[in-house]
VOKOLLUM-426061 format. One record per residue: x, y, z of N, C-alpha, C in turn; residue number from 1; residue in one letter. Coordinates in steps of 0.02 Angstrom, whole numbers, plus 50000, padded with zeros to 5 digits. Example, Ala and Ser with C-alpha at 12.3 -4.5 7.8 and 13.67 -1.06 7.14 Angstrom:
BEGIN
n_px n_py n_pz ca_px ca_py ca_pz c_px c_py c_pz n res
50660 49716 50390 50615 49775 50390 50660 49835 50390 1 A
50642 49888 50354 50684 49947 50357 50645 50002 50394 2 S
# end
This chain:
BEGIN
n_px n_py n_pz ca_px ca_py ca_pz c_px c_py c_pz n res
49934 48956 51779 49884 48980 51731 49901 48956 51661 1 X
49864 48912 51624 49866 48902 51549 49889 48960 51522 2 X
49920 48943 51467 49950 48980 51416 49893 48992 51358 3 X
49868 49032 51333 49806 49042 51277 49855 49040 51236 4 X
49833 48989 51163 49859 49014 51090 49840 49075 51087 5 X
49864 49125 51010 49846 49170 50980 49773 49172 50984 6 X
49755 49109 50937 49695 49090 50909 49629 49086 50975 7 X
49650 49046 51019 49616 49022 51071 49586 49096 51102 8 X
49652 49162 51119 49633 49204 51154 49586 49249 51108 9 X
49592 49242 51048 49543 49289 51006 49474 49250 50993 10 X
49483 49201 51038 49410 49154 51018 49376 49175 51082 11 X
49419 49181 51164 49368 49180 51218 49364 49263 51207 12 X
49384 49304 51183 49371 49380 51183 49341 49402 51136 13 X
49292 49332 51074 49254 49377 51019 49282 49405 50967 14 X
49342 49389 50977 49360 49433 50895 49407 49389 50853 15 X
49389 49317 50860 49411 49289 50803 49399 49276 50739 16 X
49342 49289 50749 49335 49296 50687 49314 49374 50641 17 X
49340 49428 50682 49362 49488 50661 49439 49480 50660 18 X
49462 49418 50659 49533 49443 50670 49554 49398 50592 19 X
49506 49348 50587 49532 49308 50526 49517 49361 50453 20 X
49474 49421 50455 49436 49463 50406 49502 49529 50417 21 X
49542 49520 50361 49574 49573 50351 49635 49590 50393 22 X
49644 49574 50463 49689 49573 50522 49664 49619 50545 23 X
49597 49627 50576 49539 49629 50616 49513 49696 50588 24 X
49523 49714 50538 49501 49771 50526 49423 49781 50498 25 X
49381 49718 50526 49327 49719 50545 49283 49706 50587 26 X
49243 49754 50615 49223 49717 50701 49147 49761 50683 27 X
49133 49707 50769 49076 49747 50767 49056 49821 50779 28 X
49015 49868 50764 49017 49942 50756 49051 49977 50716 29 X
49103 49949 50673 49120 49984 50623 49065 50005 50560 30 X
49078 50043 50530 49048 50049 50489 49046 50001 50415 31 X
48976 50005 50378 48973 49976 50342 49018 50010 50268 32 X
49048 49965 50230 49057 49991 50160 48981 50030 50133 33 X
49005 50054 50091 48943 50096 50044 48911 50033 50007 34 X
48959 50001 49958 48940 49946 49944 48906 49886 49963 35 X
48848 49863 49971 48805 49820 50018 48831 49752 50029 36 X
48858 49738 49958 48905 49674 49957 48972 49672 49964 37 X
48984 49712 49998 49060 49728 49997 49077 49757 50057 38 X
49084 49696 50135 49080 49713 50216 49134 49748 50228 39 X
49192 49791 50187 49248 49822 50228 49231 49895 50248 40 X
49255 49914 50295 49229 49983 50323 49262 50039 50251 41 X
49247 50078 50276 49251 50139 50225 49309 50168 50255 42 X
49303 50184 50318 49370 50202 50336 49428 50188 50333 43 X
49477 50230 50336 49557 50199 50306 49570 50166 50234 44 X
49524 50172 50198 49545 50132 50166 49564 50190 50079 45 X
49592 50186 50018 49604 50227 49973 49519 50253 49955 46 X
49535 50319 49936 49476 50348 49904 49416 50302 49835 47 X
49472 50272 49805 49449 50247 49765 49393 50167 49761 48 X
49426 50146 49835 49375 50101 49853 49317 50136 49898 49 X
49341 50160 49923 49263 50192 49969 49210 50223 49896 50 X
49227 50243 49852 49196 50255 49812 49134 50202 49799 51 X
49066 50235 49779 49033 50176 49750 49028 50174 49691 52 X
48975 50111 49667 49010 50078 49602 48976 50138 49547 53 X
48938 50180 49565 48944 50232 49522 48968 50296 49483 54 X
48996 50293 49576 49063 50356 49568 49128 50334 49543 55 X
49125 50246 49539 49188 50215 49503 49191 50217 49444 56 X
49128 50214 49396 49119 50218 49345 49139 50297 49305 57 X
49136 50340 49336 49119 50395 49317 49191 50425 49317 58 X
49222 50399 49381 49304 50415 49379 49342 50386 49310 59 X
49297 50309 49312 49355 50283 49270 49334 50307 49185 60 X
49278 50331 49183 49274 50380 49110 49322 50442 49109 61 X
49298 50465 49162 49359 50536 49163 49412 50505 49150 62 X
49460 50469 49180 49519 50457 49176 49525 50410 49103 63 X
49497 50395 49042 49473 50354 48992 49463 50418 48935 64 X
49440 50488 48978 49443 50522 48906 49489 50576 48884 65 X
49511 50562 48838 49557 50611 48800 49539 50674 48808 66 X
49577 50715 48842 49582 50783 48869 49572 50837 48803 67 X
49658 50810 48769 49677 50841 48706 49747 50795 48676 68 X
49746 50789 48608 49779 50759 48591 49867 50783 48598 69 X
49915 50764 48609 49975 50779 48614 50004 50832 48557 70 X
50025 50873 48551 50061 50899 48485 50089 50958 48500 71 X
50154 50921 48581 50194 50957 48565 50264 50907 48540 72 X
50311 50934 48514 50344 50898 48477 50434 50916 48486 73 X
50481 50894 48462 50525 50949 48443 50586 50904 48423 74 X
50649 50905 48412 50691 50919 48337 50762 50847 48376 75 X
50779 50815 48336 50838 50783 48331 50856 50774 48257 76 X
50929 50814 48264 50948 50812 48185 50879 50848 48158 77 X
50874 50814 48098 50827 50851 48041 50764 50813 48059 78 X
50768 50756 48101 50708 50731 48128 50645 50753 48192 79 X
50570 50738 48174 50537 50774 48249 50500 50728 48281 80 X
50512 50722 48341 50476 50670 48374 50409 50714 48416 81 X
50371 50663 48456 50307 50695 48504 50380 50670 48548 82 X
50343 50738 48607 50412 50736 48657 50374 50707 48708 83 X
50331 50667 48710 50327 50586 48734 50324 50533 48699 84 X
50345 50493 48700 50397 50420 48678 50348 50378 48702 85 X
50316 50324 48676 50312 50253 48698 50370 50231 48696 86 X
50401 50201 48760 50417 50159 48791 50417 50086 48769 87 X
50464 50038 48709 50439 49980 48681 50474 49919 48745 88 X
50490 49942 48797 50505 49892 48831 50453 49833 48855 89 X
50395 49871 48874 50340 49795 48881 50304 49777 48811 90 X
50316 49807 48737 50305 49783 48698 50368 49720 48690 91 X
50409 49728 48692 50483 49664 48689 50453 49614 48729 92 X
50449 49612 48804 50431 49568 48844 50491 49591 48922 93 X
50492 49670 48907 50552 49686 48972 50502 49712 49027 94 X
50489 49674 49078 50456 49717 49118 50516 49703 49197 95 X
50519 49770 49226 50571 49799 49287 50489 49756 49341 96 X
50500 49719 49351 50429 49676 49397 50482 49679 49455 97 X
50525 49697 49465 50560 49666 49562 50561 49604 49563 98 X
50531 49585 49618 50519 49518 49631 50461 49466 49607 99 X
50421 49514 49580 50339 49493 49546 50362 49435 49498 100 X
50387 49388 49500 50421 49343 49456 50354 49341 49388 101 X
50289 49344 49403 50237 49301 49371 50216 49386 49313 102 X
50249 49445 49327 50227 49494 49294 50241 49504 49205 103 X
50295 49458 49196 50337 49459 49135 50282 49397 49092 104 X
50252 49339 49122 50236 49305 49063 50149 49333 49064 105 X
50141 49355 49152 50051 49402 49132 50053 49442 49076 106 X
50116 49484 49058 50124 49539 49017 50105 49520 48929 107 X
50174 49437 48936 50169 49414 48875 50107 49392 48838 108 X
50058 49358 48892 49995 49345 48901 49959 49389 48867 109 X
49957 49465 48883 49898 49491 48874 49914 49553 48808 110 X
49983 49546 48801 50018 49578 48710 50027 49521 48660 111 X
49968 49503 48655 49971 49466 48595 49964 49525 48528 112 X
49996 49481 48456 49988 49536 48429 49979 49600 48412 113 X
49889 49581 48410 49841 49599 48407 49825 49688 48442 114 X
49850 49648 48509 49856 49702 48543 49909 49746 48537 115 X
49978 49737 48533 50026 49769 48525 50002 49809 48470 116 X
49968 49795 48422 49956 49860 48362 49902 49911 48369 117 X
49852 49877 48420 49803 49910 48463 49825 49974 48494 118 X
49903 49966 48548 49923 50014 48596 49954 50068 48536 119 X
49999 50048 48471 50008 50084 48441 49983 50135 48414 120 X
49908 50098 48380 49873 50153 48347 49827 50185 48409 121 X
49837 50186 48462 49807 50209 48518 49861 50266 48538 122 X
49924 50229 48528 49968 50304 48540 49955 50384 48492 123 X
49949 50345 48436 49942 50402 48360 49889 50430 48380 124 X
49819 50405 48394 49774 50436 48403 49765 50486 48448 125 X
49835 50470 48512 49827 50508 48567 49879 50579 48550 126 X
49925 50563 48496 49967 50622 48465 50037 50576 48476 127 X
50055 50517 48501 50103 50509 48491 50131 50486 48439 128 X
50188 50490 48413 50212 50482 48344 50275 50439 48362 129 X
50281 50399 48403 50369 50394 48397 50348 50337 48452 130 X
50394 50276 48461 50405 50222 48478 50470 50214 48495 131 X
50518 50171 48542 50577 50157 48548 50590 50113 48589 132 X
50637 50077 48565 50643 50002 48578 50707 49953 48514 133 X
50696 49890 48563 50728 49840 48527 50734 49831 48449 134 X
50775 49808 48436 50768 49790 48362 50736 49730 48360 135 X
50710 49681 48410 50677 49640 48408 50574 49661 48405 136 X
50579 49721 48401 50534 49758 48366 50485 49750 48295 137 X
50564 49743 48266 50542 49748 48201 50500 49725 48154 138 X
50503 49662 48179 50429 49628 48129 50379 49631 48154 139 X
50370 49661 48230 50284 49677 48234 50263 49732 48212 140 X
50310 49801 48199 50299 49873 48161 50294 49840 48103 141 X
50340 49821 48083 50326 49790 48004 50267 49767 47985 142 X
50257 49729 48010 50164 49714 48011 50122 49772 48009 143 X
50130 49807 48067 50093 49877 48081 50078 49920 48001 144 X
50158 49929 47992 50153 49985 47941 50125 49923 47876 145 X
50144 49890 47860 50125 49841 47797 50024 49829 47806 146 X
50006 49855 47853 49940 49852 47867 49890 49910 47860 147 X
49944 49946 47850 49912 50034 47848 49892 50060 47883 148 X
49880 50042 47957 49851 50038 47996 49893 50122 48051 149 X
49940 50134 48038 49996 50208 48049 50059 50193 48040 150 X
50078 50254 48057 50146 50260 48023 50196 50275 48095 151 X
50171 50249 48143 50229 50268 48205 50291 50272 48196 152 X
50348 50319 48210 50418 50318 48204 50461 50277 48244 153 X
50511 50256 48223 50541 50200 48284 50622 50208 48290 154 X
50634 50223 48357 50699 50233 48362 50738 50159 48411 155 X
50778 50145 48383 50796 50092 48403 50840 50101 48455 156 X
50856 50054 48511 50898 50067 48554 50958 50030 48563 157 X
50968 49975 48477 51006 49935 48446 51044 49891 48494 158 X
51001 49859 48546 51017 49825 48613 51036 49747 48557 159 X
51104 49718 48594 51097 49650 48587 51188 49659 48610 160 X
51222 49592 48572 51272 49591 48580 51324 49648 48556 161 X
51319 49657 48488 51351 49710 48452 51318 49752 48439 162 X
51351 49813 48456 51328 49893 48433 51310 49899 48368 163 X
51359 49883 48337 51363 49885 48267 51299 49856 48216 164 X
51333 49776 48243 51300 49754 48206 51194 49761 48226 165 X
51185 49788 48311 51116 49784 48301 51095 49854 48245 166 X
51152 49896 48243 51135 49980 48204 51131 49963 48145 167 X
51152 49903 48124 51133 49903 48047 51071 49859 48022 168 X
51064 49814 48093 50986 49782 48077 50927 49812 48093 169 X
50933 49855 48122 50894 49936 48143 50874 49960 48095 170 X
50927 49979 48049 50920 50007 47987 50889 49979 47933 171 X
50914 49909 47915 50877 49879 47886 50817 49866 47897 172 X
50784 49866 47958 50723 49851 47990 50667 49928 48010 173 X
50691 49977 47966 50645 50036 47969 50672 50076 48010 174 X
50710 50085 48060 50720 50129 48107 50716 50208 48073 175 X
50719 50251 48121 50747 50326 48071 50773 50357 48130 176 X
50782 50338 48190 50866 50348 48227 50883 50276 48260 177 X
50927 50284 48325 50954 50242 48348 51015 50254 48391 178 X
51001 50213 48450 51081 50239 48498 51104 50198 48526 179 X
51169 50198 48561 51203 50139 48613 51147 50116 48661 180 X
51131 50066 48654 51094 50040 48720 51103 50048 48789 181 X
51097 50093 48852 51115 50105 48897 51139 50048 48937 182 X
51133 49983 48943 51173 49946 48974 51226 49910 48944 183 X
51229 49927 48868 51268 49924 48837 51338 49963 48830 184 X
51328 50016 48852 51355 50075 48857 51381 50069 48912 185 X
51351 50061 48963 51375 50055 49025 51441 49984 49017 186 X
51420 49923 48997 51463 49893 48984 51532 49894 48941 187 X
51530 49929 48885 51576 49954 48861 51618 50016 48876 188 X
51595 50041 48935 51632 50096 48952 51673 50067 49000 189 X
51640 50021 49039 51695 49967 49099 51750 49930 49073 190 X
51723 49931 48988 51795 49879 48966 51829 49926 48927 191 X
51824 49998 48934 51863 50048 48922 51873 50024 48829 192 X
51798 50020 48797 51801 49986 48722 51732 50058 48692 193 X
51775 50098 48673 51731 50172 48642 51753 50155 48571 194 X
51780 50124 48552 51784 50100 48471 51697 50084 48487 195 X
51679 50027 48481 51634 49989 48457 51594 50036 48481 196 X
51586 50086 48545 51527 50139 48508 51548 50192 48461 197 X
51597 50187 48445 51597 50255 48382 51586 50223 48316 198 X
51598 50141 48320 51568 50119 48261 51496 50126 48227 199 X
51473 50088 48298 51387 50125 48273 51376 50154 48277 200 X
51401 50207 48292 51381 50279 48281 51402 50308 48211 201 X
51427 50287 48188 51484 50295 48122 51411 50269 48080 202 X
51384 50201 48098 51333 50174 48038 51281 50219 48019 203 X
51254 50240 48088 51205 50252 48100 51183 50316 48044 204 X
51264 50361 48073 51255 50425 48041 51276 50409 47967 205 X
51304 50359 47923 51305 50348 47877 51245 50341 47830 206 X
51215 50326 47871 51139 50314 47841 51081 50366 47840 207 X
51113 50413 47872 51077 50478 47881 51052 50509 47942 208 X
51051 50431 47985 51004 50444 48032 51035 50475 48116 209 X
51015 50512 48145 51034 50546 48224 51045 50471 48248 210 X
51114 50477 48282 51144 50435 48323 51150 50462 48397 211 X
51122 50403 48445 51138 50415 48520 51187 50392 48555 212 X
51180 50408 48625 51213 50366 48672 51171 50368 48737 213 X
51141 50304 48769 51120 50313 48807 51159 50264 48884 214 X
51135 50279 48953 51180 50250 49002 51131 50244 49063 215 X
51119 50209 49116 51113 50213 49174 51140 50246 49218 216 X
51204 50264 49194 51256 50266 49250 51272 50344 49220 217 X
51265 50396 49248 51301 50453 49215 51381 50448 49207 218 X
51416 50411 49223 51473 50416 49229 51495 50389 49147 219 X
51469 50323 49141 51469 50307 49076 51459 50363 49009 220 X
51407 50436 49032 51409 50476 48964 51471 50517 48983 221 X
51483 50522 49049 51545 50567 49060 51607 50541 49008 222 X
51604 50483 49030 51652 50446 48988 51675 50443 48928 223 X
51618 50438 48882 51611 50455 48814 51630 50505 48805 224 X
51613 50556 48847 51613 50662 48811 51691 50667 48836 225 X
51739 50615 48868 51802 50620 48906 51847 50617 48827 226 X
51825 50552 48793 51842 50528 48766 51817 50533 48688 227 X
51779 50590 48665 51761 50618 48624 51707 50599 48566 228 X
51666 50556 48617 51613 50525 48590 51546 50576 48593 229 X
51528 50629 48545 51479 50665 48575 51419 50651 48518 230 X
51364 50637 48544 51302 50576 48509 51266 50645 48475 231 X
51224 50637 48438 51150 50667 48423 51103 50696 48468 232 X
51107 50649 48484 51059 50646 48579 51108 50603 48617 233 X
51056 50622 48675 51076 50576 48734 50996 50538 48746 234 X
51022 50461 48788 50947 50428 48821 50971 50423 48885 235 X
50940 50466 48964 50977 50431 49019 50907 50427 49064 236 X
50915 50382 49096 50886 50379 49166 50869 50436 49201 237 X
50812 50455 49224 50806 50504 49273 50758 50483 49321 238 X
50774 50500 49390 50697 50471 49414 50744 50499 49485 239 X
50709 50516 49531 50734 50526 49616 50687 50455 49644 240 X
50713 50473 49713 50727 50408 49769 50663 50401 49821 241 X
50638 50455 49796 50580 50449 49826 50526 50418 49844 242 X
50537 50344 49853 50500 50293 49830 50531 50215 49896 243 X
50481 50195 49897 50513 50165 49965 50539 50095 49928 244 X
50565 50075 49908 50595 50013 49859 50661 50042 49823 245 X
50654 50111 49821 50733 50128 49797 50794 50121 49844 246 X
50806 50103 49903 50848 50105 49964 50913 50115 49936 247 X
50913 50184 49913 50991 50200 49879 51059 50192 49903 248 X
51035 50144 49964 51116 50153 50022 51115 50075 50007 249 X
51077 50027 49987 51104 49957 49962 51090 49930 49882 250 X
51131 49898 49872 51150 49845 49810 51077 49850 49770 251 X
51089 49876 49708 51041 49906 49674 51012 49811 49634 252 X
50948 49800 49654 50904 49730 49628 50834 49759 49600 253 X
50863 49784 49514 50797 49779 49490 50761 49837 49512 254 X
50761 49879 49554 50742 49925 49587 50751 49980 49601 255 X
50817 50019 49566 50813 50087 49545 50881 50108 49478 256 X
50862 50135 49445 50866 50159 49376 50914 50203 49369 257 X
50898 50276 49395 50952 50328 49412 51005 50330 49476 258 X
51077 50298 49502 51080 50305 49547 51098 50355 49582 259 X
51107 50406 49531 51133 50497 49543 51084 50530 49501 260 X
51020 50541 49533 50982 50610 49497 51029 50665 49486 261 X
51054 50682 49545 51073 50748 49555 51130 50764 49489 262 X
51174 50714 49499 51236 50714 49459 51215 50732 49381 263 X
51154 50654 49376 51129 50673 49304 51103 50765 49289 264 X
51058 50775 49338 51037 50832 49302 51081 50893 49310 265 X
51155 50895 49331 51212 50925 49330 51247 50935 49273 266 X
51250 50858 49246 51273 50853 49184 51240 50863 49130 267 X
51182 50889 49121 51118 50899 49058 51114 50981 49068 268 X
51144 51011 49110 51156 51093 49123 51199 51101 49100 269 X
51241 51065 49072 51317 51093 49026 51287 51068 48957 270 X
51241 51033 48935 51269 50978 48862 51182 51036 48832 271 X
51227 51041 48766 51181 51062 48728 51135 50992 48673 272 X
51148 50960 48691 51131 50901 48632 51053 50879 48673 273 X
50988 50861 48622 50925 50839 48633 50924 50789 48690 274 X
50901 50799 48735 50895 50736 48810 50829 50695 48810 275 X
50839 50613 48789 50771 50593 48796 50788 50566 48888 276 X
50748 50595 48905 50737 50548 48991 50685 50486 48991 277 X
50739 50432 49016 50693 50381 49028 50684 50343 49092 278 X
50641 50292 49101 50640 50261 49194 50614 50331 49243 279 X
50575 50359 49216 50549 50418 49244 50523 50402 49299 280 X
50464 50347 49293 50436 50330 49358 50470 50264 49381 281 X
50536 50271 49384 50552 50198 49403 50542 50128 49384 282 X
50508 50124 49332 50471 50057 49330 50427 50044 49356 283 X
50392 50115 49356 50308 50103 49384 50297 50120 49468 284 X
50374 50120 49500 50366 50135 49556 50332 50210 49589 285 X
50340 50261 49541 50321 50328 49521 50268 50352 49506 286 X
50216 50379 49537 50149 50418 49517 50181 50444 49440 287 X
50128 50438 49371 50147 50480 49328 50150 50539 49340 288 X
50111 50591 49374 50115 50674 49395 50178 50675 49414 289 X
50221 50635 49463 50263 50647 49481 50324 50654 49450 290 X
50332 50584 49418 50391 50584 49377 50395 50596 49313 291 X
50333 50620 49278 50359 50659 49219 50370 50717 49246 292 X
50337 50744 49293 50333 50839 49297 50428 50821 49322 293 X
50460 50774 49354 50515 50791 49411 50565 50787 49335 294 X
50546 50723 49260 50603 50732 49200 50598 50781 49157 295 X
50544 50817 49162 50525 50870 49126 50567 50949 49156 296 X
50561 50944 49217 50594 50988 49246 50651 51015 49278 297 X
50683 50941 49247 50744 50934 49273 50790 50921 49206 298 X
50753 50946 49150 50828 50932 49085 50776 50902 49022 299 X
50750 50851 49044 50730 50815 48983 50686 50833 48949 300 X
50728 50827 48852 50677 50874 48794 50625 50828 48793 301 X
50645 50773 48802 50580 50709 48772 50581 50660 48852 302 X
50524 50631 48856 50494 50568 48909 50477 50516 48862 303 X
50531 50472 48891 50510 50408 48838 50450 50350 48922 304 X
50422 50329 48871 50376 50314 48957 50317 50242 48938 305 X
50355 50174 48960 50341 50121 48928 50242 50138 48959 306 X
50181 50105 48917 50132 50122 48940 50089 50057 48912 307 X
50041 50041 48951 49994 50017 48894 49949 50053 48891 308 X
49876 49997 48830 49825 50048 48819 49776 50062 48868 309 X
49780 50031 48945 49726 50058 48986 49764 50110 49032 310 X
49811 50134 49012 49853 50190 49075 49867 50235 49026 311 X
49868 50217 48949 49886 50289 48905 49865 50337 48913 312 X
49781 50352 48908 49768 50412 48898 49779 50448 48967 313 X
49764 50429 49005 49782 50449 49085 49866 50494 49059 314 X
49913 50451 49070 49976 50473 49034 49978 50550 48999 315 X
49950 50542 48923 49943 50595 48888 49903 50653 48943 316 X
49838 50652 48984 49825 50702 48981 49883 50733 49039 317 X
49911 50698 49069 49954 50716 49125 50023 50736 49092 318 X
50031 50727 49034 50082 50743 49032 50075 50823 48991 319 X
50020 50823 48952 50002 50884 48930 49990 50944 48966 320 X
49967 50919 49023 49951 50963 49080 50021 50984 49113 321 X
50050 50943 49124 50133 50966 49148 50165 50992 49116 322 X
50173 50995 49038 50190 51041 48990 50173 51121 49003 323 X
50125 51104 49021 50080 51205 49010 50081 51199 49081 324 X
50108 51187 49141 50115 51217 49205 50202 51191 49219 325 X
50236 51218 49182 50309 51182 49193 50355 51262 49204 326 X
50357 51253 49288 50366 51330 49309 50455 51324 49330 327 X
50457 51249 49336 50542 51264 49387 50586 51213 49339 328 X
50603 51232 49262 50609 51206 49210 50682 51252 49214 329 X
50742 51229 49205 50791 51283 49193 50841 51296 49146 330 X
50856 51222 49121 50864 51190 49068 50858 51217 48993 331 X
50871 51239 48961 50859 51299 48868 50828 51206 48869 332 X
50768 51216 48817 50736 51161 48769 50794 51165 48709 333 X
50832 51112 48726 50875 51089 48651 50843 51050 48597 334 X
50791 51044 48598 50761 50991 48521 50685 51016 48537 335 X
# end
């Protein structure tokens, strides 16, 4: 008896060409989409496509309008932030893409300027007040504020080679706080070198301004508080594993952030000092409901939470909403 190709046997049984449409998830008797031009069945498939193009419209206004503006807020040092943070990592050009190699220059692509001052004054409008990020920042705020256009606050995360020296170009460059860069931190705690963070920390607060320390690694803030480095604030990672790309039992690629929730939010039950939580949703791997309500409820005074302007307001109202239903919170609010 002949051997049938793949191809051959889905040709004498009729369904080859249900088999080339989707990997056959169209045949005959299925049902039609709602959409007339649009042959995929309705079934199985997300809510949001079975939707028609009217009920798409209507979602995507809801999710487009501002609920209520943000204004809750609260305290570092003598300073007050909105205790949600833009996130300046995809303003820099940092995007956590995995393997998406092509996501970093789409990004660069579509933050031109223009736009970058767009998402800003889109944050203000939404109640956010506060920004954080690179010192490679600085001349597009500079622009911002030299334009009148708002007055967003910017805390730097004085990332580069030297601590020091990025805390004083921070400073020079507008900041009004600033902290160890968490992989910075992490690196200098491996080379057992807490000078060069007590230096910038030394600038920082010279200048008036709340000094941090932030880490990936909880072990790294352990380290510091061992060794008597105790910051303004803290910036750490929070996020659980819940997520099928985190595979916490192998070699961490790009793909998860916190590698001890638990530990972290162990260690934020002893420390009285302001907690910004960041990598909430993983790098996007994370429903927002999820992972702000899981950093909110697990320690952190502030969510720093990189965004642009078509996922912001979504953001704000979700995060407002998790504010006023935040029942398994155990944590005293330190800032």
């Amino acid at each position: 008896m002949k051997k049938l190709s793949r191809f051959e046997f889905l040709k004498t049984t009729g369904l080859a060409t249900a088999g080339l449409m989707l990997g056959s998830r169209v045949s005959a008797g299925m049902p039609e989409h709602p959409d007339a031009h649009h042959p995929f069945p309705a079934d199985g498939f997300p809510q949001q496509i079975r939707m028609s193009a009217e009920q798409r419209a209507a979602a995507l206004a809801k999710q487009n309008t501002l609920k209520a503006p943000l204004t809750a807020k609260g305290k570092i040092g003598n300073m007050e932030f909105s205790r949600l943070i833009l996130g300046g990592n995809p303003i820099g050009g940092w995007l956590h893409s995995r393997d998406l190699s092509y996501v970093g220059s789409l990004a660069r692509a579509y933050l031109t300027d223009d736009k970058k001052m767009q998402i800003f004054q889109m944050a203000e409008n939404c109640g956010i007040d506060t920004i954080l990020g690179h010192p490679i920042m600085a001349e597009i705020l500079s622009k911002y504020w030299s334009k009148g256009i708002g007055k967003l606050k910017w805390i730097s995360d004085c990332g580069g080679n030297d601590f020091a020296t990025a805390a004083q170009q921070s400073i020079d460059g507008g900041c009004i706080a600033g902290y160890c860069q968490g992989e910075n931190t992490d690196r200098l705690v491996r080379q057992g070198d807490f000078k060069s963070i007590e230096k910038g920390l030394d600038i920082l607060r010279k200048a008036g301004l709340p000094a941090g320390i932030g880490a990936h690694h909880i072990a790294s803030l352990k380290a510091c508080v061992a060794n008597g480095l105790i910051p303004d604030f803290w910036m750490k990672t929070l996020h659980h594993h819940n997520y099928w790309s985190a595979r916490p039992d192998e070699p961490e690629r790009d793909n998860r952030y916190c590698n001890d929730p638990a530990g972290t939010i162990a260690f934020f039950e002893s420390r009285k000092e302001p907690f910004i939580a960041f990598k909430v949703l993983a790098a996007g791997a994370i429903p927002p409901a999820d992972g702000i309500r899981y950093g909110l409820e697990n320690g952190g005074d502030f969510i720093c939470l990189g965004m642009f302007d078509f996922n912001m307001i979504e953001d704000v109202n979700i995060f407002n909403e998790t504010l006023a239903d935040l029942g398994n919170r155990k944590r005293p609010w330190y800032a």
